[in-house]
C-alpha positions in Angstrom: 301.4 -164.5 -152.6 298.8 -166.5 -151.1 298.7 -166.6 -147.7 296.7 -169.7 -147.1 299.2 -171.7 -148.6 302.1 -171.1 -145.5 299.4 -169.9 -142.8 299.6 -173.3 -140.9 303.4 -172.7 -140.9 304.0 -169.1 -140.1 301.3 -170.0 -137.1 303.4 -172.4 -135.6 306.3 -169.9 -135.1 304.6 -168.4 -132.5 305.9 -168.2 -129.1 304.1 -169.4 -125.5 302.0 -166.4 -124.3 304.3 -163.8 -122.5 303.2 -160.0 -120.4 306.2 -158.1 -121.3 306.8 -155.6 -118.5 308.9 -152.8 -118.6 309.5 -149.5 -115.9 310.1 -146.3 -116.6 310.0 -143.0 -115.1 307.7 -144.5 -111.9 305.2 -146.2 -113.8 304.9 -150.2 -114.4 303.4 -151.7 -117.3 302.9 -154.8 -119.1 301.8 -156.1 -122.3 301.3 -159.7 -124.2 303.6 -160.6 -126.7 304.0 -163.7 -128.7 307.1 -163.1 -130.7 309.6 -164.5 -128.5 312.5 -166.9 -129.4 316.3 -168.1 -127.5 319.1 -166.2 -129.0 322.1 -168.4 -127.2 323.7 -171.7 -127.3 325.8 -170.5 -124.1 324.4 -171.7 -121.1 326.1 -168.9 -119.0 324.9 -166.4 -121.4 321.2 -166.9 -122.1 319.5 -164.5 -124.1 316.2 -163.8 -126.1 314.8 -161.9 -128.5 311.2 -160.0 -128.2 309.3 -158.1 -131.1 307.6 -155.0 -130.1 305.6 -152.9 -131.8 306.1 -149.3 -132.1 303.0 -148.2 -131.4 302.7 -149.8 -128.3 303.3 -147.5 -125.0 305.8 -150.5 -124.0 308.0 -149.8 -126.9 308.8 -146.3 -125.4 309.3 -147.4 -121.8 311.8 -150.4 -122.7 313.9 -148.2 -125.4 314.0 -145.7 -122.3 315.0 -148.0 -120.0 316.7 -150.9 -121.9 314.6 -153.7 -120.1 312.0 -155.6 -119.8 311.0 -158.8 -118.0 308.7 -161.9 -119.6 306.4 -163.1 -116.8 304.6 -166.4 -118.7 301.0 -167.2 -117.7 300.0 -170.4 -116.6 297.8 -173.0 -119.4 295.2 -171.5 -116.5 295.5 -168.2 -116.8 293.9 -167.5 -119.9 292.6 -163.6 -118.0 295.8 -162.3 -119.0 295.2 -162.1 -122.5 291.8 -159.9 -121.3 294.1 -157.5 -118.7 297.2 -157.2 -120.2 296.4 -157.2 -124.0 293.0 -155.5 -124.5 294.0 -152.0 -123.7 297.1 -150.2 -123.6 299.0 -148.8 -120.5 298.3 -145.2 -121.6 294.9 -145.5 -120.7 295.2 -146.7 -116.9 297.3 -148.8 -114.8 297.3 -152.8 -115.6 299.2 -154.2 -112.4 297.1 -152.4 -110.0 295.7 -155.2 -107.4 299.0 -157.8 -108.9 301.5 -159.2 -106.8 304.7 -158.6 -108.2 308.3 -156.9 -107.2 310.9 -154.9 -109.3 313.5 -157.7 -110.3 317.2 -156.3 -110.8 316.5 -154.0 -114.3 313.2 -152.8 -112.3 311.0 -154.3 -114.6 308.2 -155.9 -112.7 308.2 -159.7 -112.0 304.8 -161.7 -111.5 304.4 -163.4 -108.0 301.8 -166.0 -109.7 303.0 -167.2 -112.8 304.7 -170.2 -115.2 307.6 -168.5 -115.0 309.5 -165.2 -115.6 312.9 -163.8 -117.2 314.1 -160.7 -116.3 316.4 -159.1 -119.1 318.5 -156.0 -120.3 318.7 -155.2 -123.9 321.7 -155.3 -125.5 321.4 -154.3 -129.0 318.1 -153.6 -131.6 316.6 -153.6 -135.0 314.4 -151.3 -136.5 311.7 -153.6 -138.4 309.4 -150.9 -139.5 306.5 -151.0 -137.5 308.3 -152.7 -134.8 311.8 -153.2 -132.8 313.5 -156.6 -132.4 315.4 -156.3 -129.3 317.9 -158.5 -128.4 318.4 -159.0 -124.4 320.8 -160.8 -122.0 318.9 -162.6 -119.2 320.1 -161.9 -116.0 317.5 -163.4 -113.8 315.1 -166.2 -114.2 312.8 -168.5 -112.5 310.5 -171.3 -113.3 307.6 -171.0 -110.8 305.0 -173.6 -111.7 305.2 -176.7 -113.0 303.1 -178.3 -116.2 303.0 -176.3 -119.3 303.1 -171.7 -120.4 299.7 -170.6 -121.6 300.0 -171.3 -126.0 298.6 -168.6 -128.2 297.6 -171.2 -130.4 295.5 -172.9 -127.3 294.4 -169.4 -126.2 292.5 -168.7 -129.3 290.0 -172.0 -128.9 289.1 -170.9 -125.1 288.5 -167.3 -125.7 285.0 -166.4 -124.8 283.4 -164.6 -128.0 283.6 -161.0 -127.1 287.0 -161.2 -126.3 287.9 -162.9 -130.1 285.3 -160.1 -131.1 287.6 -157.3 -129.5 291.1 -158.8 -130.4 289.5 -158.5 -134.1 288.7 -155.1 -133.9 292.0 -154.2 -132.4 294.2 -156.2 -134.3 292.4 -154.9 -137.7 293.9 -151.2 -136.6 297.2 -152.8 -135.7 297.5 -154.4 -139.2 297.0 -151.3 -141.2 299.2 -148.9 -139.3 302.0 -152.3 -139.5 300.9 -152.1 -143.7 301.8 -149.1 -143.7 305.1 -148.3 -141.4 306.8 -152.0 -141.9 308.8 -151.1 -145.2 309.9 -148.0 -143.3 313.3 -149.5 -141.8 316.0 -146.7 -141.3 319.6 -148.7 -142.3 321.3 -145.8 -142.0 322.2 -145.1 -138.3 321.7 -148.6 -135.1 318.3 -148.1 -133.3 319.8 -148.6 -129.7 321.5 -146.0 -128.9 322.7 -147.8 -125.5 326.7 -147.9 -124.9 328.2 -151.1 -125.3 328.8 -151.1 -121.2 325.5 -152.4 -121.4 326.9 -155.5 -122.2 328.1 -157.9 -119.5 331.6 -159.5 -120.3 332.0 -162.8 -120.5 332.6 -164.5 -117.4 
């Protein structure tokens, strides 16, 4: 298949710009996602679903903990990309020197902001190379007004060394994804989480 033929369509499925942060076993981290989408049409039962890859050190801290909170950046707050998606949380602490609290699931929630959802995962699916989870939203504020940071907008206002070391990374990302993404296990649910974990309808 051609690529170049659906490129300007499969680009325009990306989500706003989001640091995914999770807690687990004392330590806080984030990371930038753009595969985000709604998964309600109930009001009282918001919910969304996030793509994460495997290989990620978030992946291990929200199947341990079964949250995660998306704190959206600002059209302003381009440095996120640079601090939260450059280096993984293996390597050092990325909310050192941030203002932010532990919202109800303990996953951290960004003082300064667009706006943030905190949310516990309710169910999963093994993709391959990655795990869709699906998560209620039980808390949620809008904090700034105007408009979330764009990935699409992001890309034109990175400085060069920053496109130069999102290439370099993402080129390692791509072949481990080549090479783990038909390796989907049907056979037995990835979350292993009770269905308590579920609220009840209201």
């Amino acid at each position: 298949m051609d690529y170049a033929k659906i490129a300007p369509v499969m680009g325009s499925l990306w989500s706003p710009i989001a640091a995914v942060s999770s807690h687990w076993r004392g330590q806080d981290n984030a990371q930038i996602c753009v595969s985000i989408g709604g998964a309600s049409i109930v009001a009282e039962r918001p919910r969304v679903i996030t793509q994460i890859y495997k290989t990620n050190h978030s992946h291990g801290m929200i199947m341990g903990s079964g949250a995660f909170a998306l704190n959206f950046p600002r059209a302003d707050q381009l440095d996120w990309i640079d601090r939260f998606g450059m280096f993984s949380g293996r390597d050092g602490s990325k909310l050192e020197g941030l203002d932010y609290r532990a919202g109800e699931t303990g996953s951290p929630l960004f003082a300064d902001c667009w706006g943030w959802l905190d949310c516990r995962v309710v169910n999963a699916m093994d993709g391959g190379d990655l795990t869709c989870f699906l998560a209620e939203v039980v808390d949620g504020l809008t904090v700034s007004e105007g408009e979330p940071l764009w990935w699409r907008d992001a890309r034109q206002r990175m400085p060069e060394e920053w496109m130069r070391a999102y290439g370099e990374k993402q080129a390692g990302e791509v072949a481990v994804s080549r090479a783990q993404m038909s390796s989907i296990d049907l056979t037995s649910p990835s979350w292993g989480m009770p269905l308590s974990n579920v609220s009840p309808p209201p």
